[in-house]
N, C-alpha and C positions, 0 to 999 in steps of 0.2 A: 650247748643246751640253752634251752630257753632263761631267763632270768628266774630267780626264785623270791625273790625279795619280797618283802610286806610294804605293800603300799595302802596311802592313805591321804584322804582330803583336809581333814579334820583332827587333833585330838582328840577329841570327843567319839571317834570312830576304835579310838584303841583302848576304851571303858570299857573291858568285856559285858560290865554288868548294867550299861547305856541304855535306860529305858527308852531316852529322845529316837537315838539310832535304831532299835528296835521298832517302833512306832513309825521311822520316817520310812523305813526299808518296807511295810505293809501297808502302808497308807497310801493311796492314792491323793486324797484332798488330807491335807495335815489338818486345818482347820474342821473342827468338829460343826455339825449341822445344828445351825439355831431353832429345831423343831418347836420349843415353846415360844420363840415369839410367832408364829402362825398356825399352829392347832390350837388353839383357843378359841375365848366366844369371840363376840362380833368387836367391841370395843380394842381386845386384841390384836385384829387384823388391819382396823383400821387406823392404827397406830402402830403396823409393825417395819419393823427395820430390816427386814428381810430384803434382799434384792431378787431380780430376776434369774440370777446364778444361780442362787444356792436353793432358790425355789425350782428351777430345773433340775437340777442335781437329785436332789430329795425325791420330787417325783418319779422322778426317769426318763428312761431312752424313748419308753415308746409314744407315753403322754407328750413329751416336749414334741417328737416330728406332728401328733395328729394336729395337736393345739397348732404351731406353727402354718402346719399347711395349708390351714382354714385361713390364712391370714395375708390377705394383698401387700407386698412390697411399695413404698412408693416410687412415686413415675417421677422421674428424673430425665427431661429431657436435652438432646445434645442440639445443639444450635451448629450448623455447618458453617464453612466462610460461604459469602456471599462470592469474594470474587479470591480463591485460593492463591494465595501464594506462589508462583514458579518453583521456589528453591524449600517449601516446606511438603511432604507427605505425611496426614495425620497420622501418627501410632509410629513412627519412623524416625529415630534419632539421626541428629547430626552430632560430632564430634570436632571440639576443636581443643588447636595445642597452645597452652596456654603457661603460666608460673603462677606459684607461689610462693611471695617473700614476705612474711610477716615479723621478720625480726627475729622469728626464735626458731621456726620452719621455712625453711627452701627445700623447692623438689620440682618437677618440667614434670607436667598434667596434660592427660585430656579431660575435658570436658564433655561429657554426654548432653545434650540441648533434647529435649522432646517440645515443640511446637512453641518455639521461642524462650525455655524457661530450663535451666540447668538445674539438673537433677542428679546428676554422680559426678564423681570426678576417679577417673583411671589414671595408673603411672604412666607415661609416656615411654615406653620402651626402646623408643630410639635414642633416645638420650641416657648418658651416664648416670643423668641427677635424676632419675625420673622414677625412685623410689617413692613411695607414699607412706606415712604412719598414720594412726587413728584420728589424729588431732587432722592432716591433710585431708582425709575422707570425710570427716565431721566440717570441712568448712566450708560444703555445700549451704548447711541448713543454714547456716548464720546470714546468711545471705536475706533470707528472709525472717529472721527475727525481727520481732515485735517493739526491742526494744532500742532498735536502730535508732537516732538523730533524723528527723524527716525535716530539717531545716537548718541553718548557722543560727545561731542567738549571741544576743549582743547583752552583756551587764545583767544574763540567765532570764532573757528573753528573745521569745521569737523574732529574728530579724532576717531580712535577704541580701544578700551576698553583696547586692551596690553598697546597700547601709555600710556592713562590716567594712569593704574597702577604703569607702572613704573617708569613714574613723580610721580605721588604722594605718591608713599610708598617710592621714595626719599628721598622728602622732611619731611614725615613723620617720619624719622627713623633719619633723621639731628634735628628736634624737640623733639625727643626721648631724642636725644645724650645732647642736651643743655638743658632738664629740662621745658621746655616751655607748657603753658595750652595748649590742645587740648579740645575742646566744640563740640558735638555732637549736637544739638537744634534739635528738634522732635517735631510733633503733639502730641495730645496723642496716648499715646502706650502703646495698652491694649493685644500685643502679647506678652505673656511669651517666647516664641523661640527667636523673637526676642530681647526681654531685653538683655535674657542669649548673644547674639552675644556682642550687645554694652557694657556687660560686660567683655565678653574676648577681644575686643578691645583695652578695659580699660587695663587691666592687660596686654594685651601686648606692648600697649602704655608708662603708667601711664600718672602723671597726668592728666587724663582724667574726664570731668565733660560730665554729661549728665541730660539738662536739656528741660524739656516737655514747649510747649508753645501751649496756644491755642487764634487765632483769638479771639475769644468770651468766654472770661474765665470766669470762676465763685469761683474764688479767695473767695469771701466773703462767700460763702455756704460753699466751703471745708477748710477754717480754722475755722469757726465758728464748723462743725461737728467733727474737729479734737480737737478742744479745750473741747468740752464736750465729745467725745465718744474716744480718743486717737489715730485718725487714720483719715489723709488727705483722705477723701473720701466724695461719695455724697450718699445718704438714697436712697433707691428704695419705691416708692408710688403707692400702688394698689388702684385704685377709685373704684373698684367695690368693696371693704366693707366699702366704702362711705356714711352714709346719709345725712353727711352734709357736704360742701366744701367752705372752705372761704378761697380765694386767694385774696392774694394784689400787684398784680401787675408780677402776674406769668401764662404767656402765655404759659401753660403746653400742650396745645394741638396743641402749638408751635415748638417750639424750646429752650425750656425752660430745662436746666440741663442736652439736650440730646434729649428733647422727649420720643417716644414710652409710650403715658400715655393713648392713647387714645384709646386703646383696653377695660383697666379696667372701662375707664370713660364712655365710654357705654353702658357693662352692666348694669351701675347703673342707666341708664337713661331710661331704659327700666319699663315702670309701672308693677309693680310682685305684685299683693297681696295686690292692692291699694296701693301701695308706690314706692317710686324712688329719687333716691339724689337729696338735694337739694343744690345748685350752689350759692354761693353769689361771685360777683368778685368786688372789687376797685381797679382801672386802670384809667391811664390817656389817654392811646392810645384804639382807639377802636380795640380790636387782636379778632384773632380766639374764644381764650376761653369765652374774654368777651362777645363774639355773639352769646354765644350758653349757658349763664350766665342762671337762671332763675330773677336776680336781680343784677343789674349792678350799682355802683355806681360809679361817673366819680368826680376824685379825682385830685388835680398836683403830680408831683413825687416826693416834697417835703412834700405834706400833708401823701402820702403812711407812710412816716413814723412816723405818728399822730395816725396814723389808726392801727399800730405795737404796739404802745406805749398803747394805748387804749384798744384794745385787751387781750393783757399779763393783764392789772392793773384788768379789768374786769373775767377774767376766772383765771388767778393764782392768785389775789391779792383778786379780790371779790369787788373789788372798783369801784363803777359806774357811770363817770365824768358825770355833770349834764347841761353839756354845750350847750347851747341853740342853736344847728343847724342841720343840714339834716346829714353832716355826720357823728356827734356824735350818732345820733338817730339811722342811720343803721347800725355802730356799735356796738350799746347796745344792738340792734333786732340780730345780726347775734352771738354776744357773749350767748346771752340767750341759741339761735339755739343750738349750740355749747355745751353747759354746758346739756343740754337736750338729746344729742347725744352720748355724752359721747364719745367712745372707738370709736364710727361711727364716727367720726368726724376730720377734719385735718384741719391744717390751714397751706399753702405754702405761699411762697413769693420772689418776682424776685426783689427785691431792690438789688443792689451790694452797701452792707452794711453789713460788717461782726456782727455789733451789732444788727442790724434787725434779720439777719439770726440767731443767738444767743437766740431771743427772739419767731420764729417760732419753733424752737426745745424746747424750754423748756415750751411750751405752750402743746404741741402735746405728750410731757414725761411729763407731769401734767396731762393731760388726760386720758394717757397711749394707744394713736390711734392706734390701730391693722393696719390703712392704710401704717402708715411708720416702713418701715425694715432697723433697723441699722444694722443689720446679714450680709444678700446678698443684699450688696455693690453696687453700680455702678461704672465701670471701665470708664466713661466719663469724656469730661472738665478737667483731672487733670494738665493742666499747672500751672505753679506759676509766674506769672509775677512779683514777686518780682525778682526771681533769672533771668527770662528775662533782669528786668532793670538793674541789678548789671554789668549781661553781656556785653551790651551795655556802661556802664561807663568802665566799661574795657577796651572794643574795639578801646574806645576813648581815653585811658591811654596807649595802644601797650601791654596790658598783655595778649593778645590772642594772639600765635603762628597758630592756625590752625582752621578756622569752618566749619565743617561741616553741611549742613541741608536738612533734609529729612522730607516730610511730612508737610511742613511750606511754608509761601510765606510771611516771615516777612517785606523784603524789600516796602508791598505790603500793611498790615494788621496791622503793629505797627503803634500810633497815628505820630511816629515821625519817618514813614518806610523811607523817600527820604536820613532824614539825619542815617538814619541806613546802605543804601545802598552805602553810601559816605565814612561813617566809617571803611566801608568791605575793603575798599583801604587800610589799614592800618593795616590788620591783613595778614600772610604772606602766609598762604593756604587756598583759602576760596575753598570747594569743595558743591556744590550742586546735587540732588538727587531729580528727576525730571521729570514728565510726557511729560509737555508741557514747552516750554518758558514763565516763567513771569519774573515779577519785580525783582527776588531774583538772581533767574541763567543771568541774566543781570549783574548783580554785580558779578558774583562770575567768579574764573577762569577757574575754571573746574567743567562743566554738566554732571554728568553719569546719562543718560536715561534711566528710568525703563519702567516695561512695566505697564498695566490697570492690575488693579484686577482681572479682568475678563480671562486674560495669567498668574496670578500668583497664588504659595504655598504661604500656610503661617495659621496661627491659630490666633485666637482672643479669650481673657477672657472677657465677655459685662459685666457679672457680676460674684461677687464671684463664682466660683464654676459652671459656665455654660462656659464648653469650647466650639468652634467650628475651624472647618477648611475651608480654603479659597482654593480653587483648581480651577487648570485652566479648560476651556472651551474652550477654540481657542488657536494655536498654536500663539505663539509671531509674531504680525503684522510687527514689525522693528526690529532693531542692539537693541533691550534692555535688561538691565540687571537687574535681582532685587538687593535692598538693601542690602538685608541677603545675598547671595551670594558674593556680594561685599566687604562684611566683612569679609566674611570667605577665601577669595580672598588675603585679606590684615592681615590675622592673619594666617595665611598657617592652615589652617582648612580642611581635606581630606575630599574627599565628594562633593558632593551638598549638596544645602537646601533642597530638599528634602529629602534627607537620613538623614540628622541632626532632619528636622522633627518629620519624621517616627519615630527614634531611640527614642529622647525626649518623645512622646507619649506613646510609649511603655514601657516604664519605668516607667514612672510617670503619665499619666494619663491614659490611658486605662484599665489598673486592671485586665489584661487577655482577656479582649474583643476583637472583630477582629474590625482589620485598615480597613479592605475595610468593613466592614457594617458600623461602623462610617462614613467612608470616605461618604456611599452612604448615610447615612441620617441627615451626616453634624454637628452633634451638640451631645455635652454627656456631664451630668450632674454628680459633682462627688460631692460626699456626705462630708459636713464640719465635722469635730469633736466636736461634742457639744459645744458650747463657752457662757458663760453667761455674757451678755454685759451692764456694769453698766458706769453709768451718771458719769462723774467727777461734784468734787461741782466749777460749776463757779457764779460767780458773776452779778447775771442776771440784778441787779439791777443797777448795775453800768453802763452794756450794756445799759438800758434804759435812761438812765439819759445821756449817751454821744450819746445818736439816739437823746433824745428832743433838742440837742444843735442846730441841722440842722436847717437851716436858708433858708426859701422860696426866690426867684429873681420874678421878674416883669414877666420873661418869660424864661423858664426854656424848656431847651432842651434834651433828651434822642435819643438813636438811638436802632437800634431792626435789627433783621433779618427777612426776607421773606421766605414762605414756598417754594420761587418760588428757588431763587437765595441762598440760607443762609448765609454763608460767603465768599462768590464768586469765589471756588476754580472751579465753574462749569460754568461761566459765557458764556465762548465759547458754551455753547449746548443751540439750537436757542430754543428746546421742552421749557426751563424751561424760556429764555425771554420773548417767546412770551404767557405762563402761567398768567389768567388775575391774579391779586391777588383777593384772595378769601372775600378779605372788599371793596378795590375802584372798582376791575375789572378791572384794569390799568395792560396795560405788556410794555415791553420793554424800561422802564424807574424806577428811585426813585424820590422821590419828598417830600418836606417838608409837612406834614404834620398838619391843624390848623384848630380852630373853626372855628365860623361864627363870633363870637365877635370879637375872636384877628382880620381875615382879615377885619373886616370892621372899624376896629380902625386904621388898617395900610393900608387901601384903595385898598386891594387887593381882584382879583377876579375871578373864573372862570365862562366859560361861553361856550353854546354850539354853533355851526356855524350849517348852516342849514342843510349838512347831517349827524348831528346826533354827528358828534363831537368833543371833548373835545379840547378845548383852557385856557391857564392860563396864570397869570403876572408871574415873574421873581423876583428872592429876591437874595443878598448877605447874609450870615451865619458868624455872628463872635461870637468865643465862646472861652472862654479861651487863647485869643490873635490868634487865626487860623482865616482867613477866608477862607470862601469857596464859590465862586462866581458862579452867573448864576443859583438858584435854584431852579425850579420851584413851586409854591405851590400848596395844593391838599385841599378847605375846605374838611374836615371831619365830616361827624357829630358824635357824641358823641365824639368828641375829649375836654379833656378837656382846659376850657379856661386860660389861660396863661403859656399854654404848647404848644410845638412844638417836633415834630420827624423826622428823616429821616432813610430808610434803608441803615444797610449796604451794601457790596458785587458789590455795582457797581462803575465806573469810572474806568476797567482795562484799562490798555496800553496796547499795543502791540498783539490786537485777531484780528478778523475777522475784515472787515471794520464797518459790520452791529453791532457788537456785543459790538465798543466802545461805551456802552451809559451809562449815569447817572454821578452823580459824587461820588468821594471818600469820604466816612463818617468816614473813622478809625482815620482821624485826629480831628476828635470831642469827641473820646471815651474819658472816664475819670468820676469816682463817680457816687451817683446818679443820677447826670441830670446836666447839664453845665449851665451858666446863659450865655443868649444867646442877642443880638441885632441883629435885621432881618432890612433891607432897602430896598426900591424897585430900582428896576434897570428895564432899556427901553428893548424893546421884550416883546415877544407873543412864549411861548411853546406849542406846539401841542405833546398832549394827545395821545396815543394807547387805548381808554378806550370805551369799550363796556357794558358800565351801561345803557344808554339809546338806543341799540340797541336790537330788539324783544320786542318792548316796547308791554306791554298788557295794558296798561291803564282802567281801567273799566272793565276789566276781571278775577282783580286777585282773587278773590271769587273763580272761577273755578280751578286756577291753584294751589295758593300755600293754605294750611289750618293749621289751628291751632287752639287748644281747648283750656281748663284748666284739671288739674288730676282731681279736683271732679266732672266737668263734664264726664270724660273721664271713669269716674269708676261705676256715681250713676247713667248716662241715656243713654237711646237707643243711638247706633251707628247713627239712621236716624236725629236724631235731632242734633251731633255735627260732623257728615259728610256729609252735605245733596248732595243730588245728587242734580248734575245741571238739569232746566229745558228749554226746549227749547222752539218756539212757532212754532205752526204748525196745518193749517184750524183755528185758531184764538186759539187754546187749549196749552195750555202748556204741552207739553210731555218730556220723559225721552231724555236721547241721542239715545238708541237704536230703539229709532221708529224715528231718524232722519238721512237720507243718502243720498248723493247726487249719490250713484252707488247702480250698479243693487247688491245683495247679493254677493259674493267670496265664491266660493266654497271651503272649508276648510276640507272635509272630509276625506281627505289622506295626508299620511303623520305625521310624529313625530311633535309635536306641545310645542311650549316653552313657558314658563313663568317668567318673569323676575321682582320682587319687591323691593322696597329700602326702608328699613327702618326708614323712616325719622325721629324718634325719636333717634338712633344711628347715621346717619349722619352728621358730622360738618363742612363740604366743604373745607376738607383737600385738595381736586383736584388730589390728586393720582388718584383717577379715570380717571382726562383729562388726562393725562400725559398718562396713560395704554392705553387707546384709542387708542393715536398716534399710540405707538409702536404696539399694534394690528393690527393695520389699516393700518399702513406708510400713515398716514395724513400729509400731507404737509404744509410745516411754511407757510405763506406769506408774514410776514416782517410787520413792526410798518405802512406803507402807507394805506397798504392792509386794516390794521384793522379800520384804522380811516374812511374808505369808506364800512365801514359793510361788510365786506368782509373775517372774519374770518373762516377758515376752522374746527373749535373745531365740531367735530361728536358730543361729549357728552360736555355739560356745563353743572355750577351750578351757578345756580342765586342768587343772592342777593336782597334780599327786607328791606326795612325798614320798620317801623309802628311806629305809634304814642306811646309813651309811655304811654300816659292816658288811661287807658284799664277801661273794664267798673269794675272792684274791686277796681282801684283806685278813680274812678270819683263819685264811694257810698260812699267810704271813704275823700273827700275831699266835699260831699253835692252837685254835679254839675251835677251828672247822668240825662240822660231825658230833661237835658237844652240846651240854645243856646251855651253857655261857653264850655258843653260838647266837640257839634260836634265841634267846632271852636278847641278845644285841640287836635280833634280825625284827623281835619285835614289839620292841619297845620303842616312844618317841626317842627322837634323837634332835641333839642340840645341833647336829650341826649335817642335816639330810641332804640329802639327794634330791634332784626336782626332775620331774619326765611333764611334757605338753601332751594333753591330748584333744586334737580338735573335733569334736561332736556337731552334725549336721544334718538336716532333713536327709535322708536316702532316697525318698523317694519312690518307699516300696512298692512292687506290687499289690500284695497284701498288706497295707497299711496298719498296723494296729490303732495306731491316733486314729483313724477313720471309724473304727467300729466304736473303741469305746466313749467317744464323743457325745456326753448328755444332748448336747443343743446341734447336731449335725451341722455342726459348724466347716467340719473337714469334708469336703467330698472329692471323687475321684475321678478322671474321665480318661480316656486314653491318649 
């Protein structure tokens, strides 16, 4: 049978006696009509603040088309080419295959081109890596932001690139002479071309250090993999030979290690043969993955690693603690899973704990999981912020003669970036390398402006042995230069980068193959030499025994990245602020993250105002001796209780006026989770949050569905997808005997079908983001949204449901009782999450189309 549960967008939706919810469910325009500022006298109108909307509204359907039609469009004329192009047809995209490495995203693209000017970007499906997320599809626009570097500047001014040279291979050559560090800082850098530059740098430098850093590092996975497999790197995870999945606190359909996991992951979720993975998550934040968990247990970030420790003792030791509670019990049930699955089976984990990480690989090489490959590598995350903070003590001792940084915006992203960028004063050439203005090239002396990825060469390794190439699409927008060039610039290197390129490939990876088929299909896979890769013996035991040391706080705080923003190299691109997040629905803001316990222990709350929305208190953040004031909070449900989070990537300086929003969370990084004191502070934050807007209340039955597999596998499709029925002459009928228009002729013409799999969907929102750039859907700014007024063509919904489902309610004796429904619907601390993605159809009979004050919508065949 069909699912019966209570679902809901909102708490605010489960106030039976919700006037907001009442009013938004009837209301078309939530905002009431400002009739008195314009029926009045004359003074009135000529002073009124009315716009052209609400004055169409008011009037009506038929005033707005007569007015309208009386009214000449203007003439916009189209200038032809004089002598057209060969290889361009107006209105006719080309595509090319291209990369994206920005440090924090890797993924093999197409490029759609319309008449010399890239305008989408599609996953490349020839390629393995050729996944795309929000942030990938949003970094068309940046391309042309506004508030790009349209030159290098020298001592924060305007300068041209001879200038900069010849100052800085000066003073570089005076640094040569005296023996002095020269520090190169990089995101990660998964070009081999490029390495090879900053090593002839090196050599023609010396002492030259070159060291990776990444906003969001994962230190504790790649020494814990280094310690047992003998190579600083991170394991590649296929979930499609998945069937069972137990994560503790790894947001893999996130941004966890990189991403790109959520191709394999659902496959497996796909029912084949009466079967399909099964998902167990412990987490204390409610993420992407835990929402699409089959069993979610809400955990602190300090019990994660009770849940690590338990695990390992249960599956490698065979020991099975008999401790009397909920999460010892789902424990014992997911390790059975586990031990049952054998080689199907994985256990990941987002702790930054190198001894946790120590104890997910030696679980997973106990079991011997086919899902993880210690072979083909992943070239992501490999910063080492050990050697970051040495550099930094340095910086501050005057033993850095010169820094370089490309690809980083440390001034911006280290916990202690202000006093990082104070310390820059104190090293003698700081040179930055740089799209746009941030925090970093603010400190430094000398900016050389590169251009977008999307104007530049270049290659990328994602993983062992899968190389690809990154090739322009648009002629360079401004005075920009690439990095590799720049090097080769300052090491008297003949050539361009691209001949360096070309040349390197041809030698060494291509294997006789042609540059220009590679070049057109972007990506070549070059075959490793056999290698048989054995376990060093470490010490697993001892790992566990220094993981039990960890010690829980009262209130314990973590920080995460957003699908929307990640680590906020991208914050200027308005697609990705105004992106709602795929759990609260929230854009153009971050916000503290809590239960319902912790805020009503700390008297905090939010609340909706009567169009629909969101309002919240205000908190200070002290963690680790930092505060961070002003922060808004967000209940959560299923968050867990005596935990708090905030995302990174927001609080930039110096963007767009609209775009300074949220605050800075990098000064909270540090271990598993900070021990946190929160306090309220006076103010009222207004929300951007469309949870409660398209509210269906009492309709979702029709809209979002959900079964179980042995329903899905033992009985008729009519019984766990029923069709809705309607009422009509007193009879209850199908939908197709109910229509408020006369039939649509539909007999001509190519006819489309468009399905979503909602058993594979996990409300990544790459989809909203693709829209836009399809569409050039237009931003509206955080006002607009809070007055239901978003422009998103295609959303994905979020619902919640009671977690008492009717398997647990026979399992806990309560099925069929009053206790039941009261479980089934009431909020719950710790719900269920279902996606559902909402999308133009397309109708024949459109209803947007009739009710449209300003026939904005029309139809044609």
């Amino acid at each position: 049978m069909a699912s019966n549960k209570k679902y809901w967008k909102s708490v605010e939706e489960l106030n039976e006696n919700s006037s907001i919810v009442e009013k938004l469910n009837k209301n078309e325009f939530v905002e009431d009509l400002p009739t008195d500022k314009f029926l009045g006298d004359k003074e009135t109108l000529e002073t009124s603040e009315t716009s052209r909307r609400d004055f169409l509204k008011y009037v009506g359907f038929s005033t707005a088309v007569a007015s309208l039609a009386a009214c000449e469009g203007p003439v916009i004329n189209s200038i032809p080419y004089v002598v057209k192009p060969d290889d361009i047809i107006p209105g006719v995209a080309d595509y090319y295959a291209t990369t994206m490495a920005d440090g924090f995203d890797f993924a093999n693209i197409l490029v759609k081109v319309r008449e010399g000017r890239p305008i989408k970007i599609e996953p490349n499906k020839d390629s393995e890596n050729g996944s795309t997320n929000a942030r990938v599809q949003a970094s068309v626009l940046s391309l042309y932001d506004n508030n790009r570097l349209k030159n290098s500047l020298a001592n924060g001014k305007a300068a041209d690139n001879k200038t900069v040279d010849t100052e800085v291979l000066a003073k570089l050559n005076d640094l040569k002479a005296k023996g002095e560090k020269i520090v190169v800082l990089t995101g990660t850098c998964a070009s081999p071309s490029t390495k090879s530059l900053i090593n002839k740098f090196a050599e023609t430098y010396g002492n030259v250090d070159h060291i990776l850093y990444d906003a969001v590092p994962e230190d504790a996975a790649l020494n814990a993999f280094e310690k047992i497999y003998g190579r600083r790197s991170l394991p590649d995870y296929n979930f499609a030979h998945a069937d069972v999945i137990v994560s503790v606190g790894a947001d893999f359909l996130g941004d966890w290690q990189g991403g790109n996991f959520e191709v394999g992951y659902a496959k497996g979720r796909v029912p084949k043969n009466g079967k399909m993975s099964r998902h167990i998550q412990f987490e204390s934040n409610m993420t992407l993955t835990g929402g699409n968990a089959d069993k979610r247990i809400v955990v602190k970030p300090s019990e994660q690693a009770k849940v690590m420790i338990k695990l390992y003792q249960a599956i490698v030791k065979g020991i099975a603690t008999r401790e009397a509670s909920p999460m010892n019990d789902a424990v014992q049930k997911a390790a059975s899973q586990i031990k049952k699955a054998g080689r199907n089976a994985v256990v990941v984990t987002g702790i930054q704990d190198e001894n946790a990480q120590l104890l997910a690989l030696a679980i997973n090489n106990h079991i011997q999981s086919k899902v993880v490959d210690v072979v083909t590598t992943r070239n992501f995350r490999h910063g080492n912020t050990a050697k970051v903070n040495q550099l930094f003590s340095n910086m501050k001792a005057g033993k850095v003669g010169a820094l370089i940084t490309f690809d980083t915006n440390p001034a911006y992203t280290l916990p202690k970036g202000a006093e990082f960028a104070e310390t820059m004063k104190k090293v003698g050439l700081t040179v930055a390398f740089a799209m746009s203005v941030n925090e970093t090239t603010n400190a430094s002396q000398y900016v050389v402006a590169i251009p977008h990825y999307l104007e530049s060469w270049g290659d990328v390794m994602i993983k062992i042995g899968h190389h690809s190439l990154v090739q322009p699409t648009i002629n360079q927008l401004f005075d920009t230069r690439q990095f590799q060039d720049t090097l080769m610039k300052w090491t008297n290197t003949p050539g361009s980068y691209y001949d360096y390129l070309k040349g390197r490939w041809t030698e060494s990876v291509l294997g006789g193959k042609s540059w220009n088929r590679t070049l057109h299909d972007g990506t070549i896979k070059v075959a490793l030499p056999e290698e048989e890769i054995k376990a060093n013996e470490v010490d697993i035991n001892a790992a566990g025994s220094a993981l039990a040391k960890i010690k829980g706080s009262d209130l314990e705080l973590t920080v995460y990245t957003k699908v929307g923003l990640g680590d906020g190299q991208q914050a200027n691109n308005p697609w990705l602020q105004e992106l709602p997040d795929p759990i609260t629905r929230t854009s153009w803001d971050n916000y503290l993250l809590i239960s319902r316990i912790d805020a009503e222990k700390f008297g905090l709350k939010n609340w909706t105002v009567d169009n629909g929305a969101l309002d919240g208190d205000m908190v200070n953040v002290v963690a680790n001796g930092v505060t961070v004031s002003n922060v808004p909070i967000y209940i959560q449900p299923g968050q867990a209780p005596g935990s708090v989070a905030l995302a990174l990537g927001y609080g930039r300086k110096g963007l767009v006026k609209d775009m300074n929003v949220g605050v800075n969370a990098y000064p909270l990084v540090g271990g598993i989770y900070q021990s946190a004191i929160i306090e309220k502070v006076t103010g009222v934050h207004n929300f951007a949050c469309v949870q409660l807007q398209h509210t269906i209340m009492g309709r979702e039955g029709e809209i979002t569905k959900e079964t179980t597999l042995a329903d899905y596998i033992s009985k008729p499709k009519e019984e766990w997808n029923q069709e809705p029925l309607f009422s009509l002459d007193h009879q209850e009928v199908t939908q197709d005997k109910v229509n408020l228009w006369t039939k649509f002729d539909d007999s001509l013409g190519t006819k489309f079908n468009l399905s979503i799999d909602l058993a594979s969907c996990t409300g990544c929102a790459a989809c909203v983001i693709a829209c836009h750039a399809e569409n050039n859907v237009p931003v509206v700014g955080k006002e607009e949204i809070r007055m239901s007024r978003d422009m998103h063509w295609l959303r994905i919904d979020r619902y919640y449901s009671s977690d008492m489902t009717v398997e647990r309610g026979k399992e806990e004796g309560i099925f069929g009782t009053g206790d039941f429904f009261n479980a089934q619907t009431h909020p719950s601390d710790a719900p269920e999450v279902s996606f559902q993605p909402v999308m133009c159809q397309h109708c024949n009979n459109a209803p947007c189309e009739t009710v449209c004050p300003v026939a904005a919508t029309s139809h044609g065949r």
